[in-house]
N, C-alpha and C positions, 0 to 999 in steps of 0.2 A: 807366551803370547802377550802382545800390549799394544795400548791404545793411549788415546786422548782420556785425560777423566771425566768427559761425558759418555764414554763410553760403555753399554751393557753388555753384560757375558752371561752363558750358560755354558752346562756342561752334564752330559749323560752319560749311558754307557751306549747310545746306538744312534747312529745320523740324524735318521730318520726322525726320533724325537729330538733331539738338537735344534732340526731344522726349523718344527715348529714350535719349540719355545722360543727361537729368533724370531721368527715370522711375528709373534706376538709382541718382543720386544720392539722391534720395528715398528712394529704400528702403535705403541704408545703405551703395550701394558702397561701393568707391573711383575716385578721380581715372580709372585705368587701367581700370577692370571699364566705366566709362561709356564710355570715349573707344573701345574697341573695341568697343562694342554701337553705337555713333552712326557708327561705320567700316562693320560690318557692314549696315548700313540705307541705308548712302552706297555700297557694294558694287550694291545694286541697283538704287536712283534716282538714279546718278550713275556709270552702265556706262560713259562717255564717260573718266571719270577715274581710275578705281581698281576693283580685284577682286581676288579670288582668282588671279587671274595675274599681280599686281602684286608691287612690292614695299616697304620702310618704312622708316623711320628714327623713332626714339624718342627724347625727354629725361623723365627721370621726376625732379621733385622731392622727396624725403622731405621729413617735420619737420624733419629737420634741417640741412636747406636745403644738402643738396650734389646737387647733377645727376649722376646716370648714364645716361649716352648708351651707346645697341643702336645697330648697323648691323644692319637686316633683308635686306639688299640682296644679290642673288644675283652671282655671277660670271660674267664671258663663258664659255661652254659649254668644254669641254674643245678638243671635235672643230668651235668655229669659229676654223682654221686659214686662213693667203694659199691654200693647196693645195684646202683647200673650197670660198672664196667663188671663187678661178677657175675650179672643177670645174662651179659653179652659175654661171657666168656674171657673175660682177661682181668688180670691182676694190677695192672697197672696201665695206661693211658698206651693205648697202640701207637706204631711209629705212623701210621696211613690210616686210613678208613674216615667214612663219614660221622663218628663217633668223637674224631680230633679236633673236631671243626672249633671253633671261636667265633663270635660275634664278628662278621667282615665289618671294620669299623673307617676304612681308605676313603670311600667318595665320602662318607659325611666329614672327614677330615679336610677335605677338599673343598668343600659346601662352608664350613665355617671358618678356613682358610680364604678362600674369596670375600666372602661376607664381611673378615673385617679387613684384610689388607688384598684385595682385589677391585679389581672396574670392569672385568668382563664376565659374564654368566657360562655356568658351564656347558650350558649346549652351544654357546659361542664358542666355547674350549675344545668342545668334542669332533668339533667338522673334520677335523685331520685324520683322529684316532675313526672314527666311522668311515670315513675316505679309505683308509688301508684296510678294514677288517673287511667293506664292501668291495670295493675293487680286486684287492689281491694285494699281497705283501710279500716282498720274495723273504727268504727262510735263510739267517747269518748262519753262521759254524756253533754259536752257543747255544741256538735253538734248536740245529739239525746235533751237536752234541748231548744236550739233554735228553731229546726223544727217543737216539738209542740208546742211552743207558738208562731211560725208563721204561722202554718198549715192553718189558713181561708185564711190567706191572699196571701201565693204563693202555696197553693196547688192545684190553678188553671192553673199558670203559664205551659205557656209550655217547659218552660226549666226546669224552677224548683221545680215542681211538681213531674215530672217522679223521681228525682233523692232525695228529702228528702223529699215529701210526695207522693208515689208509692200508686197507689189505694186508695187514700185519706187517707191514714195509714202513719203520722210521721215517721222517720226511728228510730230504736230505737237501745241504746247502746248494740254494739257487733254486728251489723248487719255491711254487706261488702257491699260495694258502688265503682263503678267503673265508672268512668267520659270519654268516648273519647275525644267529643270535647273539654274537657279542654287540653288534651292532647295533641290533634293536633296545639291546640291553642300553646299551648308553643311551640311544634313542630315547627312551623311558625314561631313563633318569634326566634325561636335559629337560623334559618337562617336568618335573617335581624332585630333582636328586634322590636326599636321602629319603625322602617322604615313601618314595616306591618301594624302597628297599626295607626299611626300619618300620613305617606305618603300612604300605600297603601290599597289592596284591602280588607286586613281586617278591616280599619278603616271606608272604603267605606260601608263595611255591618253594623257596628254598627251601623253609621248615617241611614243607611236605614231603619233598624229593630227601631231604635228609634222612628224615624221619623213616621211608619207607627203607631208607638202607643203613638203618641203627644207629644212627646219629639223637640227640637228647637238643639238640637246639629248639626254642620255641621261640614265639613269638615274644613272651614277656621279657626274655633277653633283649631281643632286640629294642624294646619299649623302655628295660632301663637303661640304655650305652647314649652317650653321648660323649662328642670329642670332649676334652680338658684343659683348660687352662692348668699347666703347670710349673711352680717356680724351679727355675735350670738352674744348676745347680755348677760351680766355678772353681781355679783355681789358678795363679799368676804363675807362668813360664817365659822366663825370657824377657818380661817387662811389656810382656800381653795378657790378656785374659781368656781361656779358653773355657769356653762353656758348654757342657753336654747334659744331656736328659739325669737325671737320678733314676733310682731302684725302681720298680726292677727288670731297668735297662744294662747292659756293660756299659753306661755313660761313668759313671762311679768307678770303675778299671781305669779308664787313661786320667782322670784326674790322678788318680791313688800315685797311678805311674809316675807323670808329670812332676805334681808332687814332689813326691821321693828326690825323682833326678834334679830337681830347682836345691832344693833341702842340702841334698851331699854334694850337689855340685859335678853331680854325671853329665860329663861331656860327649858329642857324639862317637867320639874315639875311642870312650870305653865302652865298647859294646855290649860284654860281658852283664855289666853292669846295667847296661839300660834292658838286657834280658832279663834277669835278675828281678828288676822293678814293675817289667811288665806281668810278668809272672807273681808276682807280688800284690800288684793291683788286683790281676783277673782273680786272684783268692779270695783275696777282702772282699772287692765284688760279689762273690757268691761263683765265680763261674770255675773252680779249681778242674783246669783241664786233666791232671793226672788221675783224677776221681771219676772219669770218662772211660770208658774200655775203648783200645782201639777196635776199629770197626773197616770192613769194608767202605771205600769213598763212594757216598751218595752224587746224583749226576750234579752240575757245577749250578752260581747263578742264582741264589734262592732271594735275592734281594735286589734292588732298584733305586738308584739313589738319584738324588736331582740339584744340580747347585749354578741359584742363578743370581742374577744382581741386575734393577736394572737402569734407567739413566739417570733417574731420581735420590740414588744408591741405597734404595731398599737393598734387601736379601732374601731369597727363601734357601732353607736346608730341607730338605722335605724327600723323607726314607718310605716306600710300601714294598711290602713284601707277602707273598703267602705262604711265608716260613721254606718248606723242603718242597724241590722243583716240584712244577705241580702240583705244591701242595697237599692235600688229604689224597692226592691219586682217586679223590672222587669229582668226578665231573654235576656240575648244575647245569641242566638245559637253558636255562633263563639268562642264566648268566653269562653260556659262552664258553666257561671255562672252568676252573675247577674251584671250592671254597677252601682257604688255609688250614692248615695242619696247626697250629701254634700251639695246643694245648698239649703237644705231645713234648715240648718243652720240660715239660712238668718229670718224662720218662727220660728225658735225656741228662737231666741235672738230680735226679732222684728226687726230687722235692713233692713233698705234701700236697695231696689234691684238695683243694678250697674253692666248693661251686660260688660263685659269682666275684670271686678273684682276679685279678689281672695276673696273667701267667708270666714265666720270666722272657723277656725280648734279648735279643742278642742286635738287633737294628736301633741303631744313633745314630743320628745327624747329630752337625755339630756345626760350632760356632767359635769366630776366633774376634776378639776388639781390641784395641789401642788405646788407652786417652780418650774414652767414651767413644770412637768413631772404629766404624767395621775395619776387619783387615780381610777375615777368611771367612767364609761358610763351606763346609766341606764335609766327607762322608766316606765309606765304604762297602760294596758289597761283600760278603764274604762268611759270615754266622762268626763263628769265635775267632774269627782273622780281624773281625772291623777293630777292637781296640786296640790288638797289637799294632796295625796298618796304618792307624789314625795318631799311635802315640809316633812312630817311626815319620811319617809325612809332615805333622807338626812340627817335630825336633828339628827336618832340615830347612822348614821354613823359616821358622822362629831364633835357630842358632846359627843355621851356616847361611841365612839369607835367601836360598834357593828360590826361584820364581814357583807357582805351581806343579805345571809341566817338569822339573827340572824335577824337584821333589816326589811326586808321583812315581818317573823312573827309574828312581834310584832302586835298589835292588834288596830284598826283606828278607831276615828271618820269621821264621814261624811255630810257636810251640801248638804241638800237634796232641790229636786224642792222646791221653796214657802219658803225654810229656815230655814227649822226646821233640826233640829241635831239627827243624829243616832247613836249609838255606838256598837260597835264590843263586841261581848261575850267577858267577860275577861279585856277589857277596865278600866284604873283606874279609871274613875267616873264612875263605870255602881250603883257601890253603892252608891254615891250620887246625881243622875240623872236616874232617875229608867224607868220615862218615856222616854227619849231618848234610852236606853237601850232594848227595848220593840219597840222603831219603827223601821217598817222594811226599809230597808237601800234603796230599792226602782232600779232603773235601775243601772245595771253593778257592784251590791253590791258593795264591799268597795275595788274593784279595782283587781288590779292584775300585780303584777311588776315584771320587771326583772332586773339584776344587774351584772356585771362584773367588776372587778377592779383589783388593785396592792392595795396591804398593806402597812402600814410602813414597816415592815420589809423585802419588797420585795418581799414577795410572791402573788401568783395569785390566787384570790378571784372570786367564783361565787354563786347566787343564783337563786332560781326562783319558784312564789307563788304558795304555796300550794291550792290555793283558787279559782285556775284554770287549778287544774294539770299539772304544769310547772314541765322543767328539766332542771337543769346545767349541765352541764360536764367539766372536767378539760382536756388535752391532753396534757401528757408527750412528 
């Protein structure tokens, strides 16, 4: 897709929100005012992957083409201590429960996000997202997929039971779903955002309802978190700069990769090799997938990505997520929906429990520059798929030219729990690697990205995968 270079683009993984980060570009946003209005609408047609109990990570472009990266991302709770999880019965950080929970750190991400490269207020953001949780929002395939492959496990749930499995029946696609309390929840927060959630009486209930179901979250957590400015961290591919978050995100994985392949001079044709380096990066990173047991695949989608630009040629990169669909599989009444799991990170990479730690993220945004001026902001859904996904979309941007779109569907390998390699229909070795070809690609399939950019020749560039019914838009 292209345009004039006054042209704005965005790009999600669902219409719906597309539509109203144009709508906002349209009317004069900025890059940032859309990408949290198209967050806010993904809040509630995409309960499965992000909410108000999630948390975020940001890259924002200016004109003048330097990235500042926010961590929105909360910390392991004070009080989850070895002395708690053995008092509640477990050895190590569960994979669910309200015990898992982290500091939801997204709307105040969002709050300081607007505040310094925004011009709209977030209850001016939120009319769309509260339009669809009150009216009704019909139910995609990734929504009505996730519900029933979590149906045993929150169809008990009393918040999220009634709303994606209603009489113990998954909601199924093209079925209408309408949320209040998520609504009112925004509601609340467009009068005072994070104030409600962090300082006040809605942040009072989360700890309560947590608490009542063995969760360690309190309030003094939420009294220390505040979004971060932090320096992003870079590396030159191709005679670009791609810049992603540092530890302890996987942003450090696709430099590592990058890296390597600039270094030796890995071309796209040597595949092998660019496996080789991705697998190489996610180690040094901290994320060595073969260190992973394979595992039954969790339901799809755990993540939300947002990539806009807009006529000013700001940028926003801006990732929330509430870790594993639905999150902690525990519902908050206040909030509508359920609060993240993130801390269970900790049980998935064996690492050391450290109360008031930032836990490890598998969600990057990212960012790509020229010659001081923006080319890409771009991102993927997917847990341990986004740096493989992000290094493979880069490479055919930046080496073989590819527009976004073009790039996005090109077809991916994937190193999978335990190690083994899977390959995308259509893939250049699927005929020399038959059995990789043949295994199934396992949690969050082979990802799901989105893209925004400027071209050489100036024009404005978007995509967004097919593989999760994604939409770009361009706005004249």
């Amino acid at each position: 897709m292209s345009a004039t270079p006054s042209t704005a683009a965005i790009a999600t993984s669902d219409p719906r929100a597309t539509e109203a980060g144009a709508a906002v570009l349209r009317d004069g946003g900025t890059a940032m005012d859309a990408a949290v209005a198209a967050a806010l609408v993904l809040f509630v047609v995409e309960p499965q992957s992000c909410g108000p109990g999630g948390d975020g990570f940001l890259i924002h472009v200016d004109t003048d083409g330097v990235p500042v990266a926010i961590d929105g991302s909360g910390a392991i709770p004070l009080g989850l201590t070895a002395d708690a999880l053995a008092a509640a019965g477990f050895d190590t950080v569960p994979a669910r429960g309200a015990i898992t929970a982290t500091v939801p750190g997204a709307t105040s991400l969002f709050e300081y996000g607007l505040e310094h490269f925004g011009s709209r207020s977030f209850a001016e953001l939120s009319a769309a997202a509260i339009g669809f949780a009150t009216d009704g929002f019909e139910v995609r395939a990734t929504l009505a997929t996730a519900a029933a492959r979590a149906s045993a496990e929150i169809g008990g749930d009393p918040v999220l039971g009634p709303l994606y499995v209603p009489d113990g029946t998954p909601v199924a696609e093209g079925a209408v779903i309408t949320n209040s309390a998520l609504a009112a929840c925004l509601e609340e927060m467009g009068r005072s955002v994070s104030h409600a959630l962090h300082r006040g009486a809605l942040g009072e209930a989360v700890v309560a309802r947590l608490r009542a179901g063995g969760g360690v979250l309190s309030m003094d957590d939420f009294d220390l978190h505040e979004p971060t400015e932090i320096v992003a961290a870079s590396t030159t591919f191709r005679g670009s700069t791609v810049w992603e978050l540092p530890l302890p995100t996987q942003g450090p994985a696709v430099l590592f990769a990058l890296a390597r392949m600039e270094a030796a001079g890995i071309g796209l044709d040597d595949i092998p090799a660019i496996i080789d380096s991705v697998r190489a990066g996610m180690n040094a990173a901290g994320f060595d997938l073969s260190k992973i047991g394979v595992r039954p695949s969790p339901a799809l989608g755990d993540t939300t990505y947002i990539a806009s630009i807009d006529h000013a040629g700001r940028a926003a990169s801006l990732i929330t997520s509430v870790f594993g669909d639905f999150g902690s599989h525990f519902g908050i009444p206040e909030l509508g929906g359920p609060i993240g799991n993130r801390a269970t990170m900790l049980r998935a990479l064996n690492r050391p429990l450290t109360p008031g730690a930032k836990p490890p993220h598998t969600t990057i945004p990212a960012a790509v520059t020229r010659d001081g001026k923006l080319q890409y902001v771009l991102g993927v859904a997917g847990g341990f798929m986004q740096p493989q996904a992000q290094v493979q979309v880069i490479a055919q941007m930046l080496e073989r030219g590819l527009d976004p779109q073009a790039a996005i569907d090109q077809p991916r390998f994937k190193l999978l729990f335990g190690g083994a390699l899977s390959l995308e229909s259509g893939h250049p070795l699927c005929a020399s690697m038959p059995e990789a070809a043949a295994r199934p690609a396992g949690p969050e399939g082979f990802g799901a990205a989105q893209v925004a950019g400027v071209l050489a020749n100036g024009t404005v560039a978007a995509g967004a995968d097919h593989r999760r019914g994604g939409s770009a838009q361009l706005v004249g």
